[in-house]
C-alpha positions in Angstrom: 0.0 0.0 0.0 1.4 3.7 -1.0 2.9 5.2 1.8 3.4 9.2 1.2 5.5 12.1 3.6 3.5 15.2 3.3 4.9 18.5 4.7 2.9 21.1 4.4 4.3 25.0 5.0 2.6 28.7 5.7 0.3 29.6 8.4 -0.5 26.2 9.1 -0.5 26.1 12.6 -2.9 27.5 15.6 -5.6 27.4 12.8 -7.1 24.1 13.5 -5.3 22.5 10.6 -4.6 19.0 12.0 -8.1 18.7 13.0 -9.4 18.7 9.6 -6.4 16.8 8.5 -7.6 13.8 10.5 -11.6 14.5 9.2 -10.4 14.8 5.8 -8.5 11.5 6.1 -10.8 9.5 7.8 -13.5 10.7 5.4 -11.2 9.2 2.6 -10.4 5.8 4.4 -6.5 7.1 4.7 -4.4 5.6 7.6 -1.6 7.8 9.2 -1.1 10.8 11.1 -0.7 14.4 11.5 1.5 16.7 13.9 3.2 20.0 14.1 7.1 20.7 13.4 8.3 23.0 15.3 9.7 24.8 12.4 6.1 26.1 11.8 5.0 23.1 9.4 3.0 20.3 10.1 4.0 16.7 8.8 1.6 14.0 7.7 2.1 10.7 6.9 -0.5 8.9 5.1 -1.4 5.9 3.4 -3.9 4.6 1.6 -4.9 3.9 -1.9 -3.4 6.4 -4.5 -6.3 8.3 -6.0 -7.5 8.8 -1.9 -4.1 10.3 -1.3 -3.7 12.4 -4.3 -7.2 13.9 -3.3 -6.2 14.0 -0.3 -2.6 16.0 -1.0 -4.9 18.1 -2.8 -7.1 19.2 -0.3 -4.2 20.4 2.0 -3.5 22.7 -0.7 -6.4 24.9 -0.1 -6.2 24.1 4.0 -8.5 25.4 6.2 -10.1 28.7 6.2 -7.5 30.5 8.5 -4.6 28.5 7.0 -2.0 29.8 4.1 -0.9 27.5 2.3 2.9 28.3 0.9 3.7 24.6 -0.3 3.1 20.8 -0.1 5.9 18.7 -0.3 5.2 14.8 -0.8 7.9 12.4 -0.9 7.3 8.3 -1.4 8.4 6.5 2.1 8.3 3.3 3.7 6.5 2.9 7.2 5.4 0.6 9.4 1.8 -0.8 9.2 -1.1 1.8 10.7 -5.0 1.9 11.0 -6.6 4.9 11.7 -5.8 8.0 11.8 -4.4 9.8 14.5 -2.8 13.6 15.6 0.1 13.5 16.8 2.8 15.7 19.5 4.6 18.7 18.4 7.6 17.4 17.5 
């Protein structure tokens, strides 16, 4: 199953972004998680099948209402197994 890095940059954080990270990725049946970077990103990983994560990676392009959204990185990575999806610490 496609495992994907997502690192999303702008005003990303204090505006309830990870919150709708994990509704928009458990309404698409994605596995993973979401948390803050202490550089001022947040980091998701995320996997699922393709199309659900392309949408998915598209969606964090237009963020939240509050949120700016500068850039979405997405790199290919290997991960251990999850289920669910989950917010994570600051880290």
């Amino acid at each position: 199953m496609p495992v994907r890095l997502l690192r999303v940059r702008g005003r990303v954080q204090g505006v309830g972004f990870r919150d709708a990270c994990v509704e928009a990725a458990r309404a698409q049946g994605l596995a993973g998680w979401v948390r803050n970077r202490r550089d001022g990103s947040v980091e998701i990983l995320v996997s699922g099948d393709v199309v659900r994560i392309d949408a998915f990676a598209g969606w964090l392009r237009h963020g939240v209402r509050l949120a700016r959204v500068d850039g979405v990185e997405s790199v290919e990575t290997e991960a251990d197994a999850v289920s669910g999806f989950e917010r994570r610490p600051t880290v």
